[in-house]
C-alpha positions in Angstrom: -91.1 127.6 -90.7 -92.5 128.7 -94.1 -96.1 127.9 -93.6 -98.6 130.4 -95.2 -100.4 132.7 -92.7 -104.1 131.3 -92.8 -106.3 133.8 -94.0 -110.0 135.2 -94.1 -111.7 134.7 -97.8 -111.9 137.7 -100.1 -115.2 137.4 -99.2 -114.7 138.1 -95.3 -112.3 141.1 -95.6 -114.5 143.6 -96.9 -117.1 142.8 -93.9 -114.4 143.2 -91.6 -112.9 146.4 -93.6 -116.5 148.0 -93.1 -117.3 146.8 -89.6 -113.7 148.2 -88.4 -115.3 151.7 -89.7 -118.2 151.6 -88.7 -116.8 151.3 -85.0 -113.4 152.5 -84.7 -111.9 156.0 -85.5 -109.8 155.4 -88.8 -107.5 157.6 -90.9 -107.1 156.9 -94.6 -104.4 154.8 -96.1 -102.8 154.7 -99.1 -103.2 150.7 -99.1 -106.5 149.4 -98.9 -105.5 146.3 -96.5 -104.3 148.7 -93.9 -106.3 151.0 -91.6 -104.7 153.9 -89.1 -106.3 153.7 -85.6 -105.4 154.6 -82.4 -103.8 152.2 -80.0 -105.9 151.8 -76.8 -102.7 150.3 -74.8 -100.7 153.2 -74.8 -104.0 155.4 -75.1 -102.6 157.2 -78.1 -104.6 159.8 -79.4 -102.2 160.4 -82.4 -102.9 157.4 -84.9 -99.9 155.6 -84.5 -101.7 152.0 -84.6 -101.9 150.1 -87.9 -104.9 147.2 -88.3 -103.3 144.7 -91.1 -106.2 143.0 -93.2 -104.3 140.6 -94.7 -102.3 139.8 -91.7 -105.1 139.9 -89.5 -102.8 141.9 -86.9 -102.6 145.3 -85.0 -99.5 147.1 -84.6 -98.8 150.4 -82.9 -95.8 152.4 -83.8 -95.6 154.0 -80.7 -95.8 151.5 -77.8 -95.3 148.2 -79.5 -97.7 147.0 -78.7 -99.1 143.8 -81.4 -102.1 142.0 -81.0 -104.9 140.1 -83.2 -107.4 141.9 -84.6 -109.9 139.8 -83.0 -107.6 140.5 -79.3 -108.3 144.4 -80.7 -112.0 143.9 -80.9 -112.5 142.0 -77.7 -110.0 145.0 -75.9 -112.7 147.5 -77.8 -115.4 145.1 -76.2 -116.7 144.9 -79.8 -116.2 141.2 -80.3 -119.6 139.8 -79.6 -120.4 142.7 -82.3 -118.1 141.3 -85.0 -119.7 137.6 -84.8 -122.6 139.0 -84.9 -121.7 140.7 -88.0 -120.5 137.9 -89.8 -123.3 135.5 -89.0 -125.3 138.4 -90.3 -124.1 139.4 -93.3 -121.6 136.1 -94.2 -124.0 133.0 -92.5 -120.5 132.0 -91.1 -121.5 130.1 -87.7 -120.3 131.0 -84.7 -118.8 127.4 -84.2 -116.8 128.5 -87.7 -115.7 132.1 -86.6 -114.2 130.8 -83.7 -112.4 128.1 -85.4 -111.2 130.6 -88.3 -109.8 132.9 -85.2 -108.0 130.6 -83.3 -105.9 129.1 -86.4 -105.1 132.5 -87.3 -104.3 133.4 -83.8 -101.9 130.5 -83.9 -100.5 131.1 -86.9 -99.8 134.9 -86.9 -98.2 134.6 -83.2 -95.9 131.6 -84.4 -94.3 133.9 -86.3 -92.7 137.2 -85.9 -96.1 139.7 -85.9 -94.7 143.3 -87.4 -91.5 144.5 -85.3 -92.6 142.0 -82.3 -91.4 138.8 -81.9 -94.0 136.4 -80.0 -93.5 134.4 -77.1 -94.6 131.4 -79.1 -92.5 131.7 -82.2 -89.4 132.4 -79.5 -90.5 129.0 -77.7 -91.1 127.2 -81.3 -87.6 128.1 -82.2 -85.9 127.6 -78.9 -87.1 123.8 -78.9 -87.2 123.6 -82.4 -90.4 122.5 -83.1 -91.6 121.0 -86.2 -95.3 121.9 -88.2 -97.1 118.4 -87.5 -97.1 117.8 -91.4 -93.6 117.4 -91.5 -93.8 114.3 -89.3 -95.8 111.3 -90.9 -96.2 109.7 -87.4 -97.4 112.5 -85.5 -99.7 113.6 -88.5 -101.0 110.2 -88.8 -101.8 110.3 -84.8 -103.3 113.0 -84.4 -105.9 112.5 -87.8 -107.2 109.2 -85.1 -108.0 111.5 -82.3 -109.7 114.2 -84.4 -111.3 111.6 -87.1 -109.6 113.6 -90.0 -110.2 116.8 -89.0 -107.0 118.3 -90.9 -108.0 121.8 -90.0 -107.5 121.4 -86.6 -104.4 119.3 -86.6 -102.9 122.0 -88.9 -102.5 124.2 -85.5 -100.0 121.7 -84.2 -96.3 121.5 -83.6 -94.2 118.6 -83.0 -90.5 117.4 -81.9 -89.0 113.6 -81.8 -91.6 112.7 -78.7 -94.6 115.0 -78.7 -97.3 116.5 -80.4 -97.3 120.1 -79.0 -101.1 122.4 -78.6 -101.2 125.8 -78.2 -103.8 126.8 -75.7 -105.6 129.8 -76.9 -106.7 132.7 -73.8 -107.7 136.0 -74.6 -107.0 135.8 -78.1 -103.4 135.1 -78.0 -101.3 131.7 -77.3 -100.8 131.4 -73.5 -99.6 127.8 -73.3 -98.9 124.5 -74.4 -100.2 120.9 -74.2 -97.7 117.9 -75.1 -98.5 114.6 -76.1 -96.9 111.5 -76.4 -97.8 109.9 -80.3 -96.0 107.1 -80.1 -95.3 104.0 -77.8 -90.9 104.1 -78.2 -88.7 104.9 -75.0 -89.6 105.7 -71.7 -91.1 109.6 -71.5 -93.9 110.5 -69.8 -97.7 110.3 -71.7 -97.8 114.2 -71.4 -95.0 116.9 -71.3 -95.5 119.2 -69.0 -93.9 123.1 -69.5 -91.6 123.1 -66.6 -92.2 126.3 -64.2 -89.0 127.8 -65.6 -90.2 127.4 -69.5 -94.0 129.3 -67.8 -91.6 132.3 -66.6 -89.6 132.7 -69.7 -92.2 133.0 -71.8 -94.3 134.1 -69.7 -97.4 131.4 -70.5 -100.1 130.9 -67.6 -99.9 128.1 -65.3 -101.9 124.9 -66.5 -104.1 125.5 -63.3 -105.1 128.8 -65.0 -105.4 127.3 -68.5 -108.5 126.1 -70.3 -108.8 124.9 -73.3 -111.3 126.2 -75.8 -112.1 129.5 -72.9 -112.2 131.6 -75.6 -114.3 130.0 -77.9 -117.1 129.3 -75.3 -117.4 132.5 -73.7 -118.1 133.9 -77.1 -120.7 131.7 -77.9 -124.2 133.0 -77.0 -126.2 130.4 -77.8 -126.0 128.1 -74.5 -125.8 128.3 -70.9 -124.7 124.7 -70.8 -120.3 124.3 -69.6 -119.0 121.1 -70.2 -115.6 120.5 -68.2 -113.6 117.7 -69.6 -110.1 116.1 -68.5 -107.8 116.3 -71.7 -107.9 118.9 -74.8 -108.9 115.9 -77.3 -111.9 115.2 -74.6 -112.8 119.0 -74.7 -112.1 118.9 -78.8 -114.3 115.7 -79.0 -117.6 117.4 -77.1 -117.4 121.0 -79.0 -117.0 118.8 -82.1 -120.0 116.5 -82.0 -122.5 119.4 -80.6 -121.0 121.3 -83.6 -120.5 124.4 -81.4 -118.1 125.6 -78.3 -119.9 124.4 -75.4 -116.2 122.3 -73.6 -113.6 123.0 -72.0 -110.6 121.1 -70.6 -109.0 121.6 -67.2 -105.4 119.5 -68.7 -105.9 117.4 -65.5 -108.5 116.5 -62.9 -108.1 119.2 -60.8 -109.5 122.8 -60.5 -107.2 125.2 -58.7 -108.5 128.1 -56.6 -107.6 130.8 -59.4 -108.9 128.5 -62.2 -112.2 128.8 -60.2 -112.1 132.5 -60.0 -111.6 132.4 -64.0 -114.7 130.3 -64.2 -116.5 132.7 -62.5 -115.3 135.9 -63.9 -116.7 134.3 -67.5 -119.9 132.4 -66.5 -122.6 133.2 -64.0 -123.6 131.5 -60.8 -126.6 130.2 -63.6 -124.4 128.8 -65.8 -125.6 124.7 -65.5 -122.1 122.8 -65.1 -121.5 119.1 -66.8 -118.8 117.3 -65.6 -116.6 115.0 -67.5 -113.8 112.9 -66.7 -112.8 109.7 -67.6 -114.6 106.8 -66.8 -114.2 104.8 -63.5 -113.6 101.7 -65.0 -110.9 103.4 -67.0 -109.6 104.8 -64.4 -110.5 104.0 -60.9 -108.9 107.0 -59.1 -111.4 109.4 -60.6 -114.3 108.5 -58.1 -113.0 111.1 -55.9 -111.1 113.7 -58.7 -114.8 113.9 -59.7 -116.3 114.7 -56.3 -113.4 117.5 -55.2 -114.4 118.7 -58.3 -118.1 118.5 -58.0 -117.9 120.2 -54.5 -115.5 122.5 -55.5 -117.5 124.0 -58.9 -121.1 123.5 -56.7 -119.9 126.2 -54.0 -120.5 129.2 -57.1 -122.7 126.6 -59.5 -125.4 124.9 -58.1 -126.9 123.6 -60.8 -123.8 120.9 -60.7 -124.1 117.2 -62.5 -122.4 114.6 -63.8 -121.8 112.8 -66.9 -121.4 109.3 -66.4 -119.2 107.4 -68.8 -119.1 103.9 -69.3 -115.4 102.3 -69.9 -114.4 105.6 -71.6 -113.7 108.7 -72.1 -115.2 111.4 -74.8 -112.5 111.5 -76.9 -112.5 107.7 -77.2 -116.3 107.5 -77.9 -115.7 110.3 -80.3 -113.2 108.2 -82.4 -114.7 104.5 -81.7 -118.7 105.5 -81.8 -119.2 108.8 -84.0 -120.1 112.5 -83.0 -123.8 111.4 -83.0 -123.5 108.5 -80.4 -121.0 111.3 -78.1 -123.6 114.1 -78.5 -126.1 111.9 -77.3 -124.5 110.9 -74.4 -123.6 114.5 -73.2 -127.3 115.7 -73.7 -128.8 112.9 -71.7 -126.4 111.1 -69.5 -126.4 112.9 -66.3 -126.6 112.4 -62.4 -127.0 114.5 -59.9 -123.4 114.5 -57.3 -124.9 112.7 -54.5 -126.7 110.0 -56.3 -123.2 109.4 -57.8 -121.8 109.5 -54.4 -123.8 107.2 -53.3 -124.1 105.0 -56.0 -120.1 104.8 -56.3 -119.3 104.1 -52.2 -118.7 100.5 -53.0 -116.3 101.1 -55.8 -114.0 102.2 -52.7 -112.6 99.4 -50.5 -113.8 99.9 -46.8 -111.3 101.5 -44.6 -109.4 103.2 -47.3 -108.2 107.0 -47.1 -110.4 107.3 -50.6 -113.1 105.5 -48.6 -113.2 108.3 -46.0 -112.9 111.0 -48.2 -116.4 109.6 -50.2 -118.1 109.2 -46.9 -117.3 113.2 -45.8 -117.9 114.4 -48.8 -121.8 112.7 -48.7 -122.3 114.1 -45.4 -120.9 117.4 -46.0 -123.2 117.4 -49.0 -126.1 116.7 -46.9 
């Protein structure tokens, strides 16, 4: 894979050159893209860590120990800082920082980072995955679901079946989202990483990845969480509000540790949107959304719902515009048991579902 490294403007380097002195202890370097730092992994006291500018990478001679710079920062608790920073003295958004970091996260990480080969690039090679440019279909696929948004399809990977997302957690790639982009032979709509591909290189569960964590938690303008379904859902929300405000659980369900993630990152105030697909599109989801709902309420409880009509975001997002999406986030909204009851005779009498709705409303009250 020869693609370029993506990197900060000419512009942005200095910024970063002067904020990375201003708040770490450097040594001089004979190259003006490198700084000498400690490494706080191996809590070296001798300089044996080297920041890259150009590469946008730390690497310490001692431990081996690479990371982003922007993993560095948030390790130094410094990140909130650095956006501040460049909003300051650049005017670059934090909706546009955060975009910036995660394609160069991807893109550093896919490939070997100093001495350290990452478990990305090993899993890129192993399966022999493809830059999405190199396959017209897949390319051509993913450009619907994004409406032209080349900047973010440029982050994906692809083989014969799937386009292939990395997931993005604490500033480094800790999984993978497959989808199907075309309609040919009999696999599955998404590919899932089997446990065995988690534990070799050693990428979080699904029900301990988000999509878009990163990006949200760094953003300090709302205290607004919208929880989607799917990563193009998730993509689709942050997209039209022109900021991070969506996540994605990659399914309908919201494990026990997922919830402790949740509340490690937001507070007990944090107001909590949630949004599946549609019940028309998909009838199941009448309960998914109330486990969910009663699971997220027991630390949120300032809990709602946003009710879609024949849909899902990602599909408003393509068919409707950002504007008509945005809208529908901001102002579409029940309360959980209004929707409960409102959605009782969805449910055929008698059913297992059927129970399930009727405890959950009495439970609830």
């Amino acid at each position: 894979m020869n693609k370029q490294f993506i990197h900060l403007t000419k512009e942005h380097l200095p910024v970063i050159k002067r904020f990375i002195l201003n708040n770490i202890q450097t040594k001089n370097s004979s190259e003006h893209d490198k700084l000498i730092v400690n490494c706080p992994y191996c809590q070296d006291t001798k300089f044996h860590g080297i920041i890259n500018l150009t590469w946008n990478n730390f690497y310490c001679f001692k431990c081996k120990e690479s990371k982003t710079i922007f993993k560095y920062f948030k390790d130094y608790d410094l990140l909130d800082e650095f956006y501040y920073i460049m909003a300051e003295d650049l005017g670059v958004s934090h909706y546009d920082m955060a975009r910036i970091i995660t394609s160069l996260t991807i893109q550093e990480y896919k490939e070997k980072t100093a001495n350290k080969e990452s478990n990305f690039s090993k899993f890129i090679n192993d399966y022999k995955l493809l830059h999405i440019s190199e396959v017209s279909s897949a390319y051509e696929y993913a450009l619907k679901r994004t409406n032209g948004d080349v900047e973010e399809i440029d982050n994906y990977f692809v083989d014969e079946n799937y386009i292939y997302i990395p997931i993005i957690n604490n500033y480094e790639v800790s999984h993978l989202v497959g989808r199907k982009y075309h309609d040919i032979g009999k696999s599955p709509r998404y590919y899932n990483l089997s446990s065995k591909d988690i534990e070799k290189y050693h990428f979080s569960k699904p029900s301990e990845s988000f999509s878009f964590l990163d990006e949200v938690v760094s953003n300090p303008k709302t205290n607004v969480l919208y929880i989607t379904e799917g990563y193009f859902d998730a993509y689709s929300v942050n997209k039209s509000m022109n900021d991070y405000v969506a996540i994605s659980l990659l399914g309908k369900n919201l494990s026990k540790n997922g919830l402790e993630i949740l509340k490690h990152n937001f507070t007990p105030f944090t107001k909590i949107k949630i949004v599946l697909d549609s019940i028309e599109k998909d009838k199941g989801n009448v309960e998914s959304i109330l486990n969910l709902s009663k699971r997220l309420q027991s630390y949120y409880p300032d809990t709602e719902i946003v009710v879609l009509k024949h849909s899902d975001p990602n599909d408003i997002f393509t068919s409707m515009g950002p504007d008509h999406l945005r809208i529908i986030m901001k102002n579409q909204s029940t309360r959980i048991h209004d929707f409960a009851i409102q959605n009782q005779i969805r449910i055929p009498k008698g059913t297992a579902s059927n129970v399930n709705l009727r405890k959950f409303i009495t439970d609830w009250k």
